[in-house]
C-alpha positions as CSV (number, residue, x, y, z in Angstrom):
1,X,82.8,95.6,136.9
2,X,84.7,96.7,133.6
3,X,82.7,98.2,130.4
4,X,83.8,97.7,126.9
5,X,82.5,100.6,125.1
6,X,82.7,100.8,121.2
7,X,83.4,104.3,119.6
8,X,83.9,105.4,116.3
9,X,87.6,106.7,117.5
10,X,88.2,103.3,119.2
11,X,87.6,101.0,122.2
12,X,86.9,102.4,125.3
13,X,87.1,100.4,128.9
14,X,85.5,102.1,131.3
15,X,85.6,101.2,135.2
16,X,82.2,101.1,137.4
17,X,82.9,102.6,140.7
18,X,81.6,101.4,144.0
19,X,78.8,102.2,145.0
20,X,76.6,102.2,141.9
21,X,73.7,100.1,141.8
22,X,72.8,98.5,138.4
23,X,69.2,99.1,138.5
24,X,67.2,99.6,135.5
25,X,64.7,101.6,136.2
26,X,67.2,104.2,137.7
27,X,70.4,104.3,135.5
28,X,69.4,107.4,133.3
29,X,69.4,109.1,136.1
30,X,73.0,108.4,137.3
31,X,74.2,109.6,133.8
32,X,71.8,113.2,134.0
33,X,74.9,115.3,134.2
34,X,78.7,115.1,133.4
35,X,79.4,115.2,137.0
36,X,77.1,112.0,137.6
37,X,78.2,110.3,134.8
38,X,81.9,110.9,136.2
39,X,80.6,109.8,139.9
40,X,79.0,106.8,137.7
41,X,82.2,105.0,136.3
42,X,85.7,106.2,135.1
43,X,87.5,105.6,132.0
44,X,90.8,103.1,132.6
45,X,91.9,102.7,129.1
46,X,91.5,103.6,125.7
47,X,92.0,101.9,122.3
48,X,92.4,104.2,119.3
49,X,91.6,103.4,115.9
50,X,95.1,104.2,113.8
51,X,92.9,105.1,110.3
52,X,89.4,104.2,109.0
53,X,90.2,100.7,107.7
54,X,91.5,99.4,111.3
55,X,87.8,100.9,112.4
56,X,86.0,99.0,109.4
57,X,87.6,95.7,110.5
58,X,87.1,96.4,113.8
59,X,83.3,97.5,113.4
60,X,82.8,94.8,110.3
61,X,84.1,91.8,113.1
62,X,81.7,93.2,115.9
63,X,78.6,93.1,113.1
64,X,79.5,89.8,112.3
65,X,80.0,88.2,115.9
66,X,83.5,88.1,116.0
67,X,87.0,90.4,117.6
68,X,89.2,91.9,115.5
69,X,93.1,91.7,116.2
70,X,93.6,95.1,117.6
71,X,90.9,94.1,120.1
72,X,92.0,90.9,121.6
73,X,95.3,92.5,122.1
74,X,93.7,95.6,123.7
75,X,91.8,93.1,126.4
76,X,94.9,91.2,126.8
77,X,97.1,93.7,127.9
78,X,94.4,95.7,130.1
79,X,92.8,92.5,131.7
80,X,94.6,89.3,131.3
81,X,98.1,90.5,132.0
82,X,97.3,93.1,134.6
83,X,95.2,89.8,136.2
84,X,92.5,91.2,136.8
85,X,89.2,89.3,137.2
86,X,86.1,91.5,137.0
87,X,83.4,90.7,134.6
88,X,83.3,93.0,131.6
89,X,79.8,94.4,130.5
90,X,79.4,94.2,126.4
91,X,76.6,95.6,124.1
92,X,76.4,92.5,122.2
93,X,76.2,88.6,123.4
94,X,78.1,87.2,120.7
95,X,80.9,89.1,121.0
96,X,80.6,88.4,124.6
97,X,80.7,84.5,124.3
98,X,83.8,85.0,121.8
99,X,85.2,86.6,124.2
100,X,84.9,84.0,126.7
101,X,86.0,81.4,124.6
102,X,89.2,83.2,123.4
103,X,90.2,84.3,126.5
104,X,88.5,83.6,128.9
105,X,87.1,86.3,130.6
106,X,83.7,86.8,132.0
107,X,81.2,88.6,130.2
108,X,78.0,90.0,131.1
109,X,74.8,91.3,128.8
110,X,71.4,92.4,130.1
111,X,68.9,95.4,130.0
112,X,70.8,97.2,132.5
113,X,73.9,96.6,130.7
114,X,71.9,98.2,127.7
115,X,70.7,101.2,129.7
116,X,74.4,101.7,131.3
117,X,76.1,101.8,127.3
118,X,72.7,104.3,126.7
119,X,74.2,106.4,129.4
120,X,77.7,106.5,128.5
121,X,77.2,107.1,124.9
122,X,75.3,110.3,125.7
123,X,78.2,111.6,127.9
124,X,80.9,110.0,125.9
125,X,82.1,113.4,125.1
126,X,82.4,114.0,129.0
127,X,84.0,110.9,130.0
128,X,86.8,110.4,127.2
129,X,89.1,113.5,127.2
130,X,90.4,114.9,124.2
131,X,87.2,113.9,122.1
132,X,85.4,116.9,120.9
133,X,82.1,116.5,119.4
134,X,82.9,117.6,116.1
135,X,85.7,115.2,115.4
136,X,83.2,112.4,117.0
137,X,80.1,113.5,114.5
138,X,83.0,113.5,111.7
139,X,84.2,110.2,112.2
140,X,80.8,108.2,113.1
141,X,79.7,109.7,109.5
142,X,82.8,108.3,107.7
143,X,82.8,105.0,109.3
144,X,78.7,104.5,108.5
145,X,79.9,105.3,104.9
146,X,82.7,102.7,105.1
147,X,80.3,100.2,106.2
148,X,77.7,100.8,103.7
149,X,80.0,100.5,100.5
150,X,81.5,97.3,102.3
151,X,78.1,95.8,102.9
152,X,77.0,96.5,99.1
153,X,80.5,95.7,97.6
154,X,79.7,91.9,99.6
155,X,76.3,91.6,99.7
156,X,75.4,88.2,98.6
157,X,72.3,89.6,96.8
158,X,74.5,92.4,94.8
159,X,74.5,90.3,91.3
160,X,70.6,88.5,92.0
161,X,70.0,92.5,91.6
162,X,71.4,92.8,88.6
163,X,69.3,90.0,87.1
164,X,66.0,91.0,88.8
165,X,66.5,94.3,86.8
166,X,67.2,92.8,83.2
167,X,64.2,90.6,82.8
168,X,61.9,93.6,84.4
169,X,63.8,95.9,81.3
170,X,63.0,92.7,79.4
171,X,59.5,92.5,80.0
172,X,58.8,96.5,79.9
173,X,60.6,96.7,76.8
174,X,58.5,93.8,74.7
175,X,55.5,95.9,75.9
176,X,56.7,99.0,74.7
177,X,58.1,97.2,71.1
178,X,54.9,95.2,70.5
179,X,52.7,99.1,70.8
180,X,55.1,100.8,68.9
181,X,55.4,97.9,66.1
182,X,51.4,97.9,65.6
183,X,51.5,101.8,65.5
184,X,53.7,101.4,62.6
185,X,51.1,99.0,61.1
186,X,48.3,101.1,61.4
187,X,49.6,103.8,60.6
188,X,51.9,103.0,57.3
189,X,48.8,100.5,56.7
190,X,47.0,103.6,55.2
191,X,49.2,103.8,52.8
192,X,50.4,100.2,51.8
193,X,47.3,98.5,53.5
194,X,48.5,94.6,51.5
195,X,52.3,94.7,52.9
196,X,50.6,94.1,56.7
197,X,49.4,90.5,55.5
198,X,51.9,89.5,53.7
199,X,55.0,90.6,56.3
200,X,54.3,88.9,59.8
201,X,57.5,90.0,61.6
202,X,57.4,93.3,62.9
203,X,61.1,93.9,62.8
204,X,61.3,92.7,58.9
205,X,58.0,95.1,58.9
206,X,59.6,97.9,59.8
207,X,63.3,97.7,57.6
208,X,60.8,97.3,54.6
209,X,59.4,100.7,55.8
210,X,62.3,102.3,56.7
211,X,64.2,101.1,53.4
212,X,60.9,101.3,50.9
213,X,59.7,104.6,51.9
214,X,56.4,105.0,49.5
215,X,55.0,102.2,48.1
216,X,56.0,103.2,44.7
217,X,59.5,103.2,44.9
218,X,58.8,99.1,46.3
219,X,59.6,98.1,42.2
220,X,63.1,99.9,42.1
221,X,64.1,98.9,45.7
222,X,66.1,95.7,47.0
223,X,64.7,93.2,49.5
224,X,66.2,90.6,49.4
225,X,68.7,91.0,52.5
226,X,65.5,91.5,54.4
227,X,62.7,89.1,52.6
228,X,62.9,86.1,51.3
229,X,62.4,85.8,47.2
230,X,59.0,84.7,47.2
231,X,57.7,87.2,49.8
232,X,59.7,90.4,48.1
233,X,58.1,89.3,44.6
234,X,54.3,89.3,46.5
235,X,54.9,92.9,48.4
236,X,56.2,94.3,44.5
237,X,53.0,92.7,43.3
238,X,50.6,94.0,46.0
239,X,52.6,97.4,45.4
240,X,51.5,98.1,42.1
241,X,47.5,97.5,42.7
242,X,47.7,98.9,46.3
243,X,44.2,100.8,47.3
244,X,46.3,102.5,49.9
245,X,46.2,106.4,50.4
246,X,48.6,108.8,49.8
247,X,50.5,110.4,52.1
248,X,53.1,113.2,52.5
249,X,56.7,113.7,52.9
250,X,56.2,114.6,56.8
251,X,53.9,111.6,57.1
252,X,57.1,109.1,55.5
253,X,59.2,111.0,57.7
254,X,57.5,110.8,60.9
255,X,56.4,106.6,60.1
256,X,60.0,106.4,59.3
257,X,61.1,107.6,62.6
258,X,59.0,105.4,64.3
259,X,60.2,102.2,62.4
260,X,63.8,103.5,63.0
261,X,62.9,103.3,66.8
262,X,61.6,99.9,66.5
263,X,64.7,98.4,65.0
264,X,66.7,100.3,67.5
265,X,65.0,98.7,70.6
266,X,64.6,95.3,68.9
267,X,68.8,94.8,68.5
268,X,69.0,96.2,72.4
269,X,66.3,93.6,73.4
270,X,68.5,91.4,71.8
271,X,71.8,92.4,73.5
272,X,69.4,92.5,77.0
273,X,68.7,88.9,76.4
274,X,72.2,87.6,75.8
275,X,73.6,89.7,78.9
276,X,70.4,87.7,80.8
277,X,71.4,84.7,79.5
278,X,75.2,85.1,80.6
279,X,74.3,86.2,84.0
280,X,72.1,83.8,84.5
281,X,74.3,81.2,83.6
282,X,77.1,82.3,85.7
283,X,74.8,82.9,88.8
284,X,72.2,80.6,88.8
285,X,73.5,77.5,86.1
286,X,71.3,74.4,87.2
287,X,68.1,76.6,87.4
288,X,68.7,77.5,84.0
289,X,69.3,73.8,82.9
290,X,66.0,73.0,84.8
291,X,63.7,76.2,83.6
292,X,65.7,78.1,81.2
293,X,67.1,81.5,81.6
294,X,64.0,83.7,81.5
295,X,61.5,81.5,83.2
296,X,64.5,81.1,86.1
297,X,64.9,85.3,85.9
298,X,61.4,85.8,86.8
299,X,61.1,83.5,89.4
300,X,64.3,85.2,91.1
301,X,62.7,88.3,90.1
302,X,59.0,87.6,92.1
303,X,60.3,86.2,95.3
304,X,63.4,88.9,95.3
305,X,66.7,87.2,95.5
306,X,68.0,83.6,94.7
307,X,68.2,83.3,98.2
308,X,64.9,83.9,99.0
309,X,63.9,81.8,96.0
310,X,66.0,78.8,97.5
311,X,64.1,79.2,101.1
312,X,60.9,78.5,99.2
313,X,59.0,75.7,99.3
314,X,58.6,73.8,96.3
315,X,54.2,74.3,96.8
316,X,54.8,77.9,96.5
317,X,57.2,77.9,93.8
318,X,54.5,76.4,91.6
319,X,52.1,78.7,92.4
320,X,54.2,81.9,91.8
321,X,52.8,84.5,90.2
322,X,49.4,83.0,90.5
323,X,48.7,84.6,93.8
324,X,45.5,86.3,92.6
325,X,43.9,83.3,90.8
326,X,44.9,81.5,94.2
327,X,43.2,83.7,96.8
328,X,40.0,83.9,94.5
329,X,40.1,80.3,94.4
330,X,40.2,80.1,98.4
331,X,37.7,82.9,98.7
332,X,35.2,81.3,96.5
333,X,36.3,77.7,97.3
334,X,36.8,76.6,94.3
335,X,40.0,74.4,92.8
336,X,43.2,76.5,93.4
337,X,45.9,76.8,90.6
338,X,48.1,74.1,89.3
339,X,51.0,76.3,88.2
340,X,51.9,80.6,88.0
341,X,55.2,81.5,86.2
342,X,56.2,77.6,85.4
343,X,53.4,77.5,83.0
344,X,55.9,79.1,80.3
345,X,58.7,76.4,81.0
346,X,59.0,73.8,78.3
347,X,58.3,71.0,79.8
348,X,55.1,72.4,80.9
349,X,54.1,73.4,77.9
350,X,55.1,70.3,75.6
351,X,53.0,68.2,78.1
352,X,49.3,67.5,77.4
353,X,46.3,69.3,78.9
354,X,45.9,66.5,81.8
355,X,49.9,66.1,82.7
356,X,50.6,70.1,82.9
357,X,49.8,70.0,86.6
358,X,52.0,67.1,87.5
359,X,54.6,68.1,85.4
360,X,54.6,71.5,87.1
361,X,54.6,70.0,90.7
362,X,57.5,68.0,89.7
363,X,59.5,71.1,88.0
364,X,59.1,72.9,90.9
365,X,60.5,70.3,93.0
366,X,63.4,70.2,91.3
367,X,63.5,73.6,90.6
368,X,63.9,74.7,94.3
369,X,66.7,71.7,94.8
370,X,68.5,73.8,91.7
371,X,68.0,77.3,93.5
372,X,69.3,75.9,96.5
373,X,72.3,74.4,95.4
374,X,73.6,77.4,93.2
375,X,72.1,79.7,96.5
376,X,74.4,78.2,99.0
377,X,77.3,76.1,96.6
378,X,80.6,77.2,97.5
379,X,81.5,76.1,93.4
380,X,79.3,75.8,90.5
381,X,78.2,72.7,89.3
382,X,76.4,72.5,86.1
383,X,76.7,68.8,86.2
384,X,74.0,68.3,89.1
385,X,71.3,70.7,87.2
386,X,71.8,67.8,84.0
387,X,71.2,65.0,86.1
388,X,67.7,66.1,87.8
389,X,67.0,67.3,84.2
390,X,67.0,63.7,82.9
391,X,65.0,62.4,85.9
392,X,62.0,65.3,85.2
393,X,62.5,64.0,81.0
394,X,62.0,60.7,82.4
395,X,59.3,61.7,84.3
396,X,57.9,63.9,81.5
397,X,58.3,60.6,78.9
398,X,56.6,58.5,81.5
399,X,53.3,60.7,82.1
400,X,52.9,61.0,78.5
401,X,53.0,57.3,78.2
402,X,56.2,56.7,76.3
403,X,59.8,55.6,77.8
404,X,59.1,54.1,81.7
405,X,60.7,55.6,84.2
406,X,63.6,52.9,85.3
407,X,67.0,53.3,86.9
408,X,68.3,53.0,83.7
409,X,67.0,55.7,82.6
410,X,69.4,58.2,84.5
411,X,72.3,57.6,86.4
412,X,71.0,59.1,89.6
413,X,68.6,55.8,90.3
414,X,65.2,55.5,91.1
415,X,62.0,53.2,91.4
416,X,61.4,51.3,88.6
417,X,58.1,52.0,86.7
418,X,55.2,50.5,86.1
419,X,54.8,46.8,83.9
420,X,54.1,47.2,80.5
421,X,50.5,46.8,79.6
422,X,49.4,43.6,77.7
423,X,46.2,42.9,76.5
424,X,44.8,39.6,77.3
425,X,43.8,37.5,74.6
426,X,40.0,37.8,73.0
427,X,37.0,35.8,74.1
428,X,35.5,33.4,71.5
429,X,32.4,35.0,69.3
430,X,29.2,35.0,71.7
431,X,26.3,35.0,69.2
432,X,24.1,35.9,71.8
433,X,25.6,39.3,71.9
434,X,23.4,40.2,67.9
435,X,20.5,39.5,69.1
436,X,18.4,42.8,70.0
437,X,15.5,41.6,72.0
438,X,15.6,42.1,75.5
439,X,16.7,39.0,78.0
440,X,15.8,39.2,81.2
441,X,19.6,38.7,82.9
442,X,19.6,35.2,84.9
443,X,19.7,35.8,88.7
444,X,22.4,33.8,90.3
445,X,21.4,31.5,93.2
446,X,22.6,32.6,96.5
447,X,23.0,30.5,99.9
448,X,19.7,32.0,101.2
449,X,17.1,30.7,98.8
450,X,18.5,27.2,98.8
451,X,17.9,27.4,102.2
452,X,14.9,28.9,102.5
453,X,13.8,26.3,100.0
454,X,15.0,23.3,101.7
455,X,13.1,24.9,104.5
456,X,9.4,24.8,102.7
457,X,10.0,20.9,102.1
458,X,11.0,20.0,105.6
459,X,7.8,21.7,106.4
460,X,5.8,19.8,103.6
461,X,7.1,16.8,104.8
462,X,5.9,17.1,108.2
463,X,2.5,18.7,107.0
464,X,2.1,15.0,104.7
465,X,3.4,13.3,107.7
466,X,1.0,14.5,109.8
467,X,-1.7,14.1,107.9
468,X,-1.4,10.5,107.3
469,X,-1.1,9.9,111.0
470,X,-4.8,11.8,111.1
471,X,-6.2,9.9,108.5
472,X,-5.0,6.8,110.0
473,X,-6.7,7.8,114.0
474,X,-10.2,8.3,111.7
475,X,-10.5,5.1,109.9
476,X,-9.7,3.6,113.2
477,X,-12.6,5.3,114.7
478,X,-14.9,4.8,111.5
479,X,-14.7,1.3,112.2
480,X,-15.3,0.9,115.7
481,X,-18.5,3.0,115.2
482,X,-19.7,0.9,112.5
483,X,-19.1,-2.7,114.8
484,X,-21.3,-0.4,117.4
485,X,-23.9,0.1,114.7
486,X,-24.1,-3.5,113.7
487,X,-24.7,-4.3,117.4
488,X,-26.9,-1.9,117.9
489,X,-29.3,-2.9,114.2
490,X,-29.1,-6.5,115.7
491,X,-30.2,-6.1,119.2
492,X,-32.9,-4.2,117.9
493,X,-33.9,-6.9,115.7
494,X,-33.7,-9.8,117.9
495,X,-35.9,-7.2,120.2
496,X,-38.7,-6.7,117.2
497,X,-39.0,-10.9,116.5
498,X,-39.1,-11.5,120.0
């Protein structure tokens, strides 16, 4: 049996010599010493590596399953020319079946194969001559750098990194401008209390500051690049019957500083945004279309990557960033969260109370499709990402009871909606209905009690019937005993003149 042994130097093919059993359980102890090791198996060729990029490929094809150039030929002119036919014993199986394929040789990987590389690789030094440590540790550091920058330089997650960290800068930095923009309200408010009413945007807020200075300077200074007419005439107003406080020249020049750094980190929010934006659009176009660019940068953001985003299923994709509200909800069993981070899409948020949940099951639907075509796309297609846009506005118009949802309403197709309601034409006026005294309701007649009263006259029938026939049998009776009576008053008569 061969051994294909990768090194940092090159490929080494080492011979197993008779006699040696492939046993598991005893292998570390056939590679103790140099002498064992050399009693173990003997090195029959060597490849060597001509600079570091020939070891890159090399290493970068074994990572990835495959054999480099300088390795097929290496095999093919120790093995398939020589003819020889032992099976070779490599560290890794799918390098092993490409090997196989491509040339047909016989390949073997098991635990003891993994305890015999073990072996060699701590005598290495030992069974390669000409290899000192030094050069080994030397060359197995540059090569791990190599692979490192090559694995960063084309990683596929490299750019979803870049937009993970822009919308967290985005969101720590509207934290950070909304504190320091109502620390410049309260604390200029003590001195121009009125202008905090009457200017709503911080950033306007804070030029007026910054350019004003004391309120009593407001009359001699120009504001109109920053207000608008009407408001700049107010502020001048409320300047001149302020019941702020004074304040000092440090005071000015501290509150100053402060607005200063509010209009500094306002513009970079702004630049932030539009390199999001631009990013997002190159990366990740159809889940823009579908969410926009910052909803879509946060839900890259909470699972990690686009690509783990696209492996998602569309149940969990609604519910992202609700995770706490969902496990209370399972913990206390009570109804679990219709939507987390799509909430702040616009189609969510333009739908009415009763349609957000639907409209969020079916934007996360789509959504996912969107991740996973820009995740796994070989080119961009922005056109897909507008076509499942007009199916969810269709959707959207339909649930809010306007446009159905037919096939003509996008070009993908789809089932036709529901019939247009029609209301049936009104019943004549019932008269019966302005009267306010109670009517007991009429009980309808059911199958039972006609038969249960055709059952009391087939009884009364018989009942009269019966009794006819009785009174019939008596007067029949009444009569003979009255001819027996006669009889009976005559004998006696005849009896009492005799």
């Amino acid at each position: 049996m061969l051994v294909l042994f990768e090194t940092a130097a090159g490929y080494a093919l080492f011979k197993v010599k008779k006699g040696v059993k492939l046993d598991e359980q005893d292998m570390h102890a056939q590679f103790a010493t140099p002498e064992l090791a050399q009693n173990a198996v003997k090195l029959q060729n060597f490849f060597k590596f001509e600079d570091t990029t020939e070891a890159l490929a090399s290493i970068t094809a074994a990572t990835e399953g495959k054999i480099s150039k300088g390795l097929k030929k290496f095999l093919k002119t120790s093995i398939v020319d020589k003819d020889i036919q032992d099976e070779i014993a490599v560290s890794d199986a799918k390098v092993g079946a490409v090997i196989k394929s491509k040339l047909d040789i016989a390949c073997v990987h098991n635990s003891s194969v993994a305890e015999m590389m073990r072996g060699i690789r701590s005598q290495i030094e030992n069974l390669v001559t000409g290899l000192r440590s030094e050069d080994l540790s030397a060359m197995q550091l540059g090569l791990a750098h190599s692979l490192s920058r090559y694995k960063l330089k084309f990683s596929p997650d490299k750019v979803d990194t870049m937009i993970v960290q822009a919308i967290s800068l985005l969101d720590d930095l509207d934290k950070e401008l909304n504190t320091y923009a109502m620390r410049v309200r309260e604390w200029y408010g003590w001195h121009f209390p009125e202008m905090g009413k009457l200017i709503s945007d911080n950033l306007a807020y804070a030029r007026v500051v910054q350019k004003m200075g004391f309120r009593t300077s407001c009359a001699e200074s120009n504001l109109t690049d920053i207000l608008p007419e009407e408001i700049e005439a107010d502020v001048k107003e409320a300047a001149e019957i302020s019941m702020g406080t004074e304040i000092s020249d440090a005071d000015l020049m501290n509150i100053q500083h402060l607005a200063e750094q509010v209009i500094s980190i306002t513009e970079y929010r702004t630049q932030l945004f539009d390199y999001l934006k631009n990013r997002m659009n190159a990366i990740a176009p159809n889940l823009t279309v579908m969410v926009g660019e910052l909803v879509g940068a946060r839900l890259i953001a909470h699972s990690g990557s686009l690509l783990n985003l696209a492996k998602h299923p569309a149940s969990t994709v609604q519910i992202l960033g609700a995770e706490k509200a969902l496990f209370r909800a399972l913990k206390t069993k009570h109804a679990t969260p219709k939507y987390g981070l799509l909430y702040h899409a616009s189609l969510v948020g333009q739908s009415q109370p009763k349609n957000k949940g639907k409209m969020s099951r079916v934007l996360a639907a789509k959504a996912v499709l969107m991740a996973r075509f820009d995740a796994f796309a070989e080119e961009p297609n922005i056109e897909v990402g507008m076509e499942y846009r007009a199916k969810v506005d269709a959707r959207h118009r339909q649930l809010e009871g306007g446009e159905a949802l037919t096939k003509l309403s996008f070009s993908g197709g789809g089932k036709p909606g529901p019939a247009k309601f029609e209301p049936k034409s009104p019943k004549g006026y019932n008269p019966e209905g302005d009267s306010t005294l109670a009517v007991e309701p009429v009980k309808k007649k059911s199958k039972k009690d006609g038969e249960a009263k055709k059952s009391k006259k087939d009884k009364k029938r018989k009942a009269d019937a019966d009794g006819d026939d009785e009174d019939d049998s008596g007067e029949k009776k009444k009569s003979k005993k009255d001819k027996k009576e006669k009889k009976s008053k005559k004998s006696k008569k005849e009896k009492s003149s005799d």
